[in-house]
C-alpha positions in Angstrom: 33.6 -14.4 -19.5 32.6 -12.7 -16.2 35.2 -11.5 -14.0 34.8 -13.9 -11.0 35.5 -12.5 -7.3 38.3 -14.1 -5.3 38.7 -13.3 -1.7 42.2 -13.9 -0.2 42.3 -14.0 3.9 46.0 -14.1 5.0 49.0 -12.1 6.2 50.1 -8.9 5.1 53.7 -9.5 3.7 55.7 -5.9 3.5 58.3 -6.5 1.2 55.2 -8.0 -1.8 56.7 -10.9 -2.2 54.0 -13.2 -0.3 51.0 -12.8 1.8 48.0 -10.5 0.9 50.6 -8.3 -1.6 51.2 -11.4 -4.0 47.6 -12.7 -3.9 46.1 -10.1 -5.0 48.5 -9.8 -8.2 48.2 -12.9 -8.8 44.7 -12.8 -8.9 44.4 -10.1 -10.8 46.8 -11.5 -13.0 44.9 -14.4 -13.7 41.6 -12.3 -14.8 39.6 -12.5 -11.4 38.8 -9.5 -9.1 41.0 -9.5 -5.7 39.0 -9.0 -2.4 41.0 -9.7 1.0 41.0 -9.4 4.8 44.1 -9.1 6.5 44.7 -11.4 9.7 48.6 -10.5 10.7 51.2 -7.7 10.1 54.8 -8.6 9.3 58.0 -6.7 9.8 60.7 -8.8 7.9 63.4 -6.9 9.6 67.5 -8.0 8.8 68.3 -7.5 11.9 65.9 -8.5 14.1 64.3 -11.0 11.8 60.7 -11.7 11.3 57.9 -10.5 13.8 54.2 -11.6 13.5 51.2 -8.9 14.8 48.1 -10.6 15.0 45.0 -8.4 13.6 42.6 -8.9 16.4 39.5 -11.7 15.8 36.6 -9.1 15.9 38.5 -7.0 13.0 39.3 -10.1 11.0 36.0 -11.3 11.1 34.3 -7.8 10.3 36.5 -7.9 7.1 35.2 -11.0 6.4 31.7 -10.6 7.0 31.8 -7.0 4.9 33.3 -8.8 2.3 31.2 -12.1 1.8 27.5 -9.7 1.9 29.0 -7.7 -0.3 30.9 -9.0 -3.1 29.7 -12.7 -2.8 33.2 -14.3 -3.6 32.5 -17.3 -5.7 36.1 -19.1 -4.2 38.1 -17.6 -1.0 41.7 -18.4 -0.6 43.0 -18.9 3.6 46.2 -18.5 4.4 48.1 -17.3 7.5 45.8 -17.8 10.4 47.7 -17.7 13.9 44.3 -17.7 16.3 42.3 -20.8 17.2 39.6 -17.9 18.1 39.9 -16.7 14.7 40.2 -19.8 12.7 36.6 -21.0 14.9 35.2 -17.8 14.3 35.8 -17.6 10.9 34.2 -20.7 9.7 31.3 -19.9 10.1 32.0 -16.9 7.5 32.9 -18.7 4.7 30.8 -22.5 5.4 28.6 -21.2 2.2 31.7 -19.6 -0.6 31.4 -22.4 -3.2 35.5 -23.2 -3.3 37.5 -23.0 -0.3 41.1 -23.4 -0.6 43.6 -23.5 2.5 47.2 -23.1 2.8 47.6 -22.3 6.2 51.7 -21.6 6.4 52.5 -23.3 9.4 56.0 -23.3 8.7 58.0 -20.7 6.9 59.9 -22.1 4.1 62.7 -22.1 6.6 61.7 -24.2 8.8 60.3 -21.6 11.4 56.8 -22.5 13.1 54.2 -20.1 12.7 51.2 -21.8 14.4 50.9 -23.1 18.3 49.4 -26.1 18.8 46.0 -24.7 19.6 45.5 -23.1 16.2 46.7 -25.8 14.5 43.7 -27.7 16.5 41.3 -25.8 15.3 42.7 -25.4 11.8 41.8 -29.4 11.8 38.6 -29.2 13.6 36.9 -26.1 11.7 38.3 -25.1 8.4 39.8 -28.7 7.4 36.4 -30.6 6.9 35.2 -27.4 4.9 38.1 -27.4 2.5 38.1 -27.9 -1.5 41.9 -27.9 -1.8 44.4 -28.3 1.1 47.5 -27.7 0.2 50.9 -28.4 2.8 54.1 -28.5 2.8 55.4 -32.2 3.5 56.8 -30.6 6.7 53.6 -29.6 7.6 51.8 -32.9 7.1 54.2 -33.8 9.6 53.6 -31.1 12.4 49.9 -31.8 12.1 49.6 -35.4 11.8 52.7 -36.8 14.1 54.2 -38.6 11.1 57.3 -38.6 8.6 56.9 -38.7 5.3 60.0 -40.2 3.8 58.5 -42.0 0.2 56.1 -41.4 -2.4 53.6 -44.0 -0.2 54.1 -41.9 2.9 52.8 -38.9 0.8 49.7 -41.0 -0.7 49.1 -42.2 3.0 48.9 -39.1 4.4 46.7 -37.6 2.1 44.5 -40.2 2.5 44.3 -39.4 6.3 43.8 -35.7 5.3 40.9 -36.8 2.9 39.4 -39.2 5.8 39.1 -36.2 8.1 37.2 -34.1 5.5 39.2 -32.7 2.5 37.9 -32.7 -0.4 41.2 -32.6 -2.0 44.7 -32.8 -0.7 47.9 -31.3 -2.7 51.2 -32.1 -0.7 54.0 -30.0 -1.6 58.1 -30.5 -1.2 58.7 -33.4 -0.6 62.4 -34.4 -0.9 62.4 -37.8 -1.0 65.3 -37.5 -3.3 68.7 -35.2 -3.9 68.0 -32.6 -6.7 64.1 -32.8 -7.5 60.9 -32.0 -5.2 57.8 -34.0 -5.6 54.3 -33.0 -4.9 50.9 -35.0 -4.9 47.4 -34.4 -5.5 45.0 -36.8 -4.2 41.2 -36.7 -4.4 40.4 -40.1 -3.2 40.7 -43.7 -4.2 42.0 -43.8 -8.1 43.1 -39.8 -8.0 46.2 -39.7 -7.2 48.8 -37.6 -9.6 52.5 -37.3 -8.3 54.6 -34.2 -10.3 58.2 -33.7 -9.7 60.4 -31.1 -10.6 63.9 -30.8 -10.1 64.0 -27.2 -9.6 64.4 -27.0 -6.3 65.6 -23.4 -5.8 62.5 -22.1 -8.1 59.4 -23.7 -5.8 61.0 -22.6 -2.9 61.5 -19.3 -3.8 59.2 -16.7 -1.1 55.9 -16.5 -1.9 55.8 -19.1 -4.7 53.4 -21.3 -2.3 51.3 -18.8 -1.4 51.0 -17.3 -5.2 50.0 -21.0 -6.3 46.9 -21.1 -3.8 45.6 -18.1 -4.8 46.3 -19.1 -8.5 44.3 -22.1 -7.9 41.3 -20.4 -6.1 41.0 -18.2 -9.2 41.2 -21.0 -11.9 38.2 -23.0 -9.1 36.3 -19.9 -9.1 36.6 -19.6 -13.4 34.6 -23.2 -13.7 37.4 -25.4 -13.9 37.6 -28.4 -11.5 40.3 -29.6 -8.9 42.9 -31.1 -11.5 42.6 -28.4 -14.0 42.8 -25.7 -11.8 45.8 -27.1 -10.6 47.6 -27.9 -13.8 46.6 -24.4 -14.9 47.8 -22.7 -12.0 51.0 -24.7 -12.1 51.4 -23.8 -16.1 51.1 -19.8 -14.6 53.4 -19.9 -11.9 55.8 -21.8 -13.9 56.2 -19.2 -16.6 55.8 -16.2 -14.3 57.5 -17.0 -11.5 60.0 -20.3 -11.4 61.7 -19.3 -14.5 62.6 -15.6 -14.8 60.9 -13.8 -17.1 63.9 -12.7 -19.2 64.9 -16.9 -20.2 64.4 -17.4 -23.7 61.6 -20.0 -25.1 64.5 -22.3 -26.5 66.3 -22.0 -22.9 62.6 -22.7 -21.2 61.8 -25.4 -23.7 64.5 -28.2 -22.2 63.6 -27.2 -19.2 60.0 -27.7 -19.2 60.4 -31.0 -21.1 62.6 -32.5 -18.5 59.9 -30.8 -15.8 57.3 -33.4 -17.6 59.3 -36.1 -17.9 59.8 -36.3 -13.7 56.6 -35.9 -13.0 55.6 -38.5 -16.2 58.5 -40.9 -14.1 56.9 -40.0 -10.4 53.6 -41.2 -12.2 54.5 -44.4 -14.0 58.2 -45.7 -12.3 56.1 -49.2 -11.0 54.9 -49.9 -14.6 56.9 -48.4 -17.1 61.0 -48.5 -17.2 61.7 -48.1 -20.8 62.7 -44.7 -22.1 60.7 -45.3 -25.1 57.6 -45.2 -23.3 58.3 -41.9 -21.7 59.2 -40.3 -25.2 56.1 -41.7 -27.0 54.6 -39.7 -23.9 56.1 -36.4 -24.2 56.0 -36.6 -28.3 59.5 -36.3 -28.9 62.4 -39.3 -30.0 64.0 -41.1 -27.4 67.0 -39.9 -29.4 65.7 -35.8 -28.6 65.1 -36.8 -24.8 68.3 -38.1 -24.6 69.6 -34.7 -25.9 67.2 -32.5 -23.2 68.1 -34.7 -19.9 72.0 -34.7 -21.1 71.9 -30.7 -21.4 69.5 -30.4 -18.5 70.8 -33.0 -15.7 74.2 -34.4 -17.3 72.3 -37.9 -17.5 70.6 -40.4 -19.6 66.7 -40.9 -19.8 67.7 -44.3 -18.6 69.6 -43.2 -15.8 67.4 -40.7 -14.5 64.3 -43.6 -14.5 66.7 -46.3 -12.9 67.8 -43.4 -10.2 64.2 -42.6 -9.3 63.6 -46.6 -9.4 66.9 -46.9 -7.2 65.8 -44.0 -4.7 62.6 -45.7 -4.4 63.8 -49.0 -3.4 66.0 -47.7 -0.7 63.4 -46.1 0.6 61.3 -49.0 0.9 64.0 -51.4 2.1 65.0 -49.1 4.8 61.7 -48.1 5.8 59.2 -51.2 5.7 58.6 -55.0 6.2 58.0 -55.4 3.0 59.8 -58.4 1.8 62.1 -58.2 -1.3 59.5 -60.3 -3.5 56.7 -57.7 -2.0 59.3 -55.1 -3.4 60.0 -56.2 -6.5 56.4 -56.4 -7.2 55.8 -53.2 -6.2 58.6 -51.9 -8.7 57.0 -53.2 -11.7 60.0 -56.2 -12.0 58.7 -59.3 -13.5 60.8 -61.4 -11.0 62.8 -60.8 -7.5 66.0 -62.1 -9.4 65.5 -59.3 -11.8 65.1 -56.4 -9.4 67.8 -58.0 -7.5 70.3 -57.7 -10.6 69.2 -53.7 -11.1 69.8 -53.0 -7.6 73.4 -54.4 -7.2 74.4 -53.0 -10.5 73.8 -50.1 -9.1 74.1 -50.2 -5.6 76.9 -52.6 -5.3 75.3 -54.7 -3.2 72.0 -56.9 -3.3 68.8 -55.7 -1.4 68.8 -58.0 1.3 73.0 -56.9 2.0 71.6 -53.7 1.6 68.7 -53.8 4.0 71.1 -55.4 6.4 73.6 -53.0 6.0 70.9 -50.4 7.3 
């Protein structure tokens, strides 16, 4: 296969763990050839902390421009981009590259805000509606469209808003909806919607994972694959190379990965399917050697880990809606109010309308 060109445009991250450093590794990693332009200079100093020095417009878009004539990327990965100038300038660079993928960073992973208001504008006004894949952080989603994301429909409703304003595809990342797993969502439009969760927190949210991902994904889009399978494949990568350290054994990685699938098979299919059977029969495996992965992996049942997510999910919804405890119910997957209302006080203690109440 040809070697495809990849063009990262992004920060310049010092200590290789993210920006520009980790891109193009990643990209070479992956089989594609690594072109970039750098639009900021970091210092990550322990004592001072993190400063930011923005590569002026003209020189960011000269790189750009150099690079687009001259090596004709066939997918360009944008990152960091800190200047509404910039961002409006450099649109018009990269309106033709057949995949565009953003990640724009506006937060750190702690928490710390990287873009003012004004770039953030423009980010939705210029590169947004010429985007393949978006990918935010939930956090983000909520800096840029003045909401809060607290359930699984949050996500999907937000995405949709992303998609309305000319996405081509949205991937939200992080979201803690619940204690001890992340969930993420890829949407595409009306009947594309994927949810994947993972309970290992500490491994996603490690520096530069985020930023590794995009650029994994760019280089899968610019291979031939489309949206989903770029993203599964570029998921598999980072997964093996960077979540899990390279010196786990396959047996260790094994449980691990199994109980990865299950969460994101349970994220997928909690309002139809609550039997463990089904989730086996998914995974090909006995119930009887999922039982043995979630025990070693989480301390708990299949069964409890489905009723947990089914449990979070209710909350959520009673504390956060209008919706009625029928409407609930139905949304669930329960066959009948009096049903869901005997799963949620076995668990809970309490009933769902003591509960909501009680909120």
């Amino acid at each position: 296969m040809k070697q495809q060109t990849i063009l990262s445009i992004t920060g310049s991250d010092g200590t290789g763990g993210a920006g520009i450093q980790a891109d193009v590794r990643t990209i070479s990693a992956m089989g594609g050839v690594a072109v970039s332009a750098i639009t900021c200079l970091t210092v990550q100093n322990t004592s001072k902390g993190l400063e930011i020095h923005d590569v002026p417009t003209e020189l960011i878009i000269s790189q750009v421009e150099a690079i687009v004539k001259g090596s004709h990327p066939r997918a360009v990965k944008v990152g960091l981009i800190r200047s509404a100038e910039a961002i409006r300038a450099l649109r018009d660079e990269i309106v033709g590259c057949r995949h565009i993928v953003c990640d724009p960073g506006m937060l750190s992973v702690r928490g710390t805000r990287l873009m003012d208001d004004f770039a953030i504008d423009a980010f939705r006004r210029y590169l947004l509606p010429e985007t393949t894949l978006l990918i935010l952080q939930c956090s983000e989603v909520e800096l840029m469209l003045g909401t809060s994301i607290q359930s699984d429909e949050d996500m999907l409703q937000a995405a949709k808003q992303l998609v309305d304003a000319g996405a081509k595809w949205v991937m939200l990342r992080g979201g803690r909806l619940s204690e001890g797993r992340l969930t993420a969502l890829l949407y595409g439009g009306e009947g594309t919607a994927s949810f994947f969760t993972s309970y290992n927190i500490e491994g996603w949210q490690q520096h530069g994972v985020g930023g590794a991902m995009s650029s994994a994904i760019a280089t899968r889009l610019a291979m031939g694959d489309d949206v989903p399978t770029a993203v599964r494949r570029a998921h598999d990568y980072m997964h093996n190379q960077v979540v899990y350290s390279a010196d786990e054994s396959t047996q260790q990685q094994r449980p691990a990965d199994l109980y990865d699938q299950l969460m994101s098979l349970v994220a997928q299919n909690y309002t139809t399917a609550h039997d463990v059977t089904f989730y086996a029969e998914q995974l090909n495996i006995t119930p009887r050697y999922l039982s043995i992965i979630t025990n070693k992996v989480s301390g708990k049942s299949p069964k409890q880990i489905i009723d947990d997510y089914l449990l979070q999910e209710a909350k959520v919804l009673l504390s956060t809606t209008r919706l009625s405890v029928q409407e609930i119910s139905n949304k669930l997957g329960y066959s009948s109010q009096a049903l869901f209302s005997k799963f949620f006080k076995g668990l809970e203690g309490v009933t769902p309308s003591a509960f909501r109440t009680r909120e």
